[in-house]
C-alpha positions as CSV (number, residue, x, y, z in Angstrom):
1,X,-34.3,24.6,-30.3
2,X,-33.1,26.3,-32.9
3,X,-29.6,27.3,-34.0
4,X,-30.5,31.0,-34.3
5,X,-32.7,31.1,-30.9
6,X,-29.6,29.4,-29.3
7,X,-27.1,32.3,-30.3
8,X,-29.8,34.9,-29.5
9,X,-29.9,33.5,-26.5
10,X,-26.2,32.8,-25.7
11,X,-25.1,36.7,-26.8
12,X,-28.2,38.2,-24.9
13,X,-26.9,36.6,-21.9
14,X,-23.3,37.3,-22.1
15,X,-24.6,40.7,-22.9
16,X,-26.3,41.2,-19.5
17,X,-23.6,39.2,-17.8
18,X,-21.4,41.9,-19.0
19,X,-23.2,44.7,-18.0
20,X,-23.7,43.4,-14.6
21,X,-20.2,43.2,-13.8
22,X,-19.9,46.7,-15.2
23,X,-22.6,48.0,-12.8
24,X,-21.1,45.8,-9.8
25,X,-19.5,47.6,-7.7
26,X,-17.6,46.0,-4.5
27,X,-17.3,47.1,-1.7
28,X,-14.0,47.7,-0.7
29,X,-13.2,47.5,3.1
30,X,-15.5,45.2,5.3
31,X,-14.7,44.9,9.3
32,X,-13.7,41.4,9.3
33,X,-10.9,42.1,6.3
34,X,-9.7,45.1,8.6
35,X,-9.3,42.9,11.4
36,X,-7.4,40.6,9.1
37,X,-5.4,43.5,7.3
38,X,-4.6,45.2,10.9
39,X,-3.0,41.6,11.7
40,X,-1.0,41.5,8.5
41,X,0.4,45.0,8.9
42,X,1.2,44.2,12.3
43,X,3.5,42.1,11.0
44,X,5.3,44.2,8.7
45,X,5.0,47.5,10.8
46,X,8.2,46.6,12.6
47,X,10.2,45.4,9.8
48,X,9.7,48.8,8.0
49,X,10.2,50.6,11.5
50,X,12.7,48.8,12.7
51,X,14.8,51.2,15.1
52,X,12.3,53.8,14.8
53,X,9.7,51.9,17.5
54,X,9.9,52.6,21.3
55,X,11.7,49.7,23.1
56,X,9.4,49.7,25.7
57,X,6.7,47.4,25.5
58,X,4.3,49.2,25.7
59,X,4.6,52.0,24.8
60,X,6.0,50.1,21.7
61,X,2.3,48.5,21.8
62,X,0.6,52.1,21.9
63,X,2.9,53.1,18.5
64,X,1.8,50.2,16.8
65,X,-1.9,50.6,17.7
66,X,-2.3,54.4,16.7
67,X,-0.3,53.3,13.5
68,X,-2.4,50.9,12.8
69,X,-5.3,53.6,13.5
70,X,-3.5,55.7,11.2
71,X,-3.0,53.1,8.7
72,X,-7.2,52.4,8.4
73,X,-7.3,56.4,8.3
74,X,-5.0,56.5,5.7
75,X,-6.4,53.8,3.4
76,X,-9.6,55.7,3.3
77,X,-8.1,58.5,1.9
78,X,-6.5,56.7,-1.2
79,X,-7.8,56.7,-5.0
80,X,-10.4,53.7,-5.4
81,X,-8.2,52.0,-7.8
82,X,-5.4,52.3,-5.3
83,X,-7.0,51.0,-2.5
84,X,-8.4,48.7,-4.8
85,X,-4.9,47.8,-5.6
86,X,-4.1,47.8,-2.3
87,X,-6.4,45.3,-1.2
88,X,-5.9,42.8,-3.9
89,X,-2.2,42.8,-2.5
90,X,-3.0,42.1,0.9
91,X,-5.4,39.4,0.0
92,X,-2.3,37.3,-1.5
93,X,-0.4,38.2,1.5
94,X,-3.2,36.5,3.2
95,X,-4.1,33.7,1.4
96,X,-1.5,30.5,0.8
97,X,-0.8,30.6,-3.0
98,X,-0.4,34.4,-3.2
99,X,2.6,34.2,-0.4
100,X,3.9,31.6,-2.5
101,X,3.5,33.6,-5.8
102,X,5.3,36.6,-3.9
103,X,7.4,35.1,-1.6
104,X,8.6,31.9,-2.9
105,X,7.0,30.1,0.6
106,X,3.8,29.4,2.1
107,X,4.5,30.1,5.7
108,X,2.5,32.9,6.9
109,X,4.0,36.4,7.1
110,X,3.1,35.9,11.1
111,X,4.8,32.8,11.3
112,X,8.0,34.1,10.0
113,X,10.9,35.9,11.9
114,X,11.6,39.3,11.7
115,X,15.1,38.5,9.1
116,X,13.1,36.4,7.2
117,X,9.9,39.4,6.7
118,X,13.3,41.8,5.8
119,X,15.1,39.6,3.8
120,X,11.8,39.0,1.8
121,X,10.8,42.8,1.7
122,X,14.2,43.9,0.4
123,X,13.9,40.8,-2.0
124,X,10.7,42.8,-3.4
125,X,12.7,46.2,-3.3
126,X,15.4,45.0,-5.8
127,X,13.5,42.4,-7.3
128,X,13.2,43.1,-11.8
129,X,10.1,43.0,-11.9
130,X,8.1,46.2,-11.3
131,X,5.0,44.6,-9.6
132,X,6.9,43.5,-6.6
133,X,8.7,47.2,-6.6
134,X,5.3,48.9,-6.6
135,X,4.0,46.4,-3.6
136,X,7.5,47.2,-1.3
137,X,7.1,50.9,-2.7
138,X,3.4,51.1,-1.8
139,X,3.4,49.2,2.1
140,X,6.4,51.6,2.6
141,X,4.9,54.9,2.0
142,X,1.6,54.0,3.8
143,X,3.2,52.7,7.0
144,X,5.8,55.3,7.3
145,X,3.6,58.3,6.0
146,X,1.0,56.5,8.9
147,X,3.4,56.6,11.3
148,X,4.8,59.8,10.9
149,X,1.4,61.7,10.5
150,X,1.0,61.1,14.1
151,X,2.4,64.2,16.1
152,X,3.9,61.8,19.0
153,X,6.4,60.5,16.5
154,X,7.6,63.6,14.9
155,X,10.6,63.7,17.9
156,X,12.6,60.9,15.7
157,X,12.9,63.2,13.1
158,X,13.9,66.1,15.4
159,X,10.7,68.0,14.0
160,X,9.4,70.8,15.9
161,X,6.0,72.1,14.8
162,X,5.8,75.8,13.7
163,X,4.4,78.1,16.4
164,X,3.6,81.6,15.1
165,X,2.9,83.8,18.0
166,X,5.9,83.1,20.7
C-alpha cells in the first residue's frame, strides 16, 4: 500500500466518520431511562419539597406521583439542548463515577438519607463552580415549577385562581 492511498484513505474515513456523527441524532428519552429518571427524582422530590409535601402517606404518595407526571410533561417541553443537558446530568447521578465526580461518594442518591441528599444539594448551591450551580439551579426549577403547575398544590401558596364571572 502506498503512502498516498493510506492518507486517502485515512482522511476519507475520518471524513465520513465525521459526518455521521453530525447526521446522528439520539434519541433523547427512552421508557426504560424514564423509569430510571422517575426513581432518581423520587429521591430528590422530597428534599427540594421538604415541608411543602402532605404528611399523609398517601396522599403524600399521590403528590409525588402526579409530580413525577408533571415532571415527564415538563421535560418534553424543554429546548433539545436542555433536555439534552438534562439528561446527561441525570445519567451521572445514575451511574457510579458521575456521583463521585458530583458528590464526592459513590453511594447512590437512593441509599442516602434525606440530610445527607440536602447537605449535598446545598453543597451544589454554593459550590464555585458554576456547573454544579446550573445542575441545583436546573432540578430546582423543574421539580418546583412541576409541582406547582398542578392545580391541587396551588393551596400552599394561598393562590386562588381568577374567576371572571361571580
Amino acid at each position: 500500500m502506498k503512502r498516498r492511498t493510506f492518507l486517502t484513505g485515512a482522511f476519507a474515513g475520518t471524513a465520513a466518520l465525521a459526518l455521521g456523527v453530525n447526521l446522528y441524532l439520539p434519541n433523547i428519552t427512552t421508557s426504560s431511562d424514564d423509569i430510571h429518571h422517575r426513581v432518581l427524582f423520587s429521591v430528590l422530590i422530597p428534599a427540594f419539597l421538604d415541608g411543602a409535601l402532605p404528611e399523609v402517606p398517601s396522599h403524600r404518595e399521590i403528590a409525588m406521583n402526579r409530580t413525577l407526571d408533571a415532571i415527564s410533561q415538563s421535560i418534553t417541553h424543554l429546548a433539545p439542548d436542555q433536555q439534552q443537558e438534562l439528561m446527561e446530568l441525570l445519567e451521572l447521578l445514575e451511574g457510579r463515577l458521575g456521583l463521585l465526580l458530583l458528590s464526592g461518594s459513590m453511594t447512590p442518591l437512593l441509599m442516602r438519607d434525606p440530610q445527607q441528599l440536602v447537605e449535598m444539594l446545598e453543597f451544589w448551591r454554593y459550590n464555585y463552580l458554576d456547573m454544579l450551580k446550573t445542575a441545583y439551579g436546573g432540578l430546582r426549577e423543574l421539580i418546583m415549577a412541576s409541582y406547582y403547575a398542578c392545580p391541587e398544590h396551588w393551596g400552599n401558596l394561598r393562590y386562588e385562581k381568577p374567576t371572571f364571572f361571580s
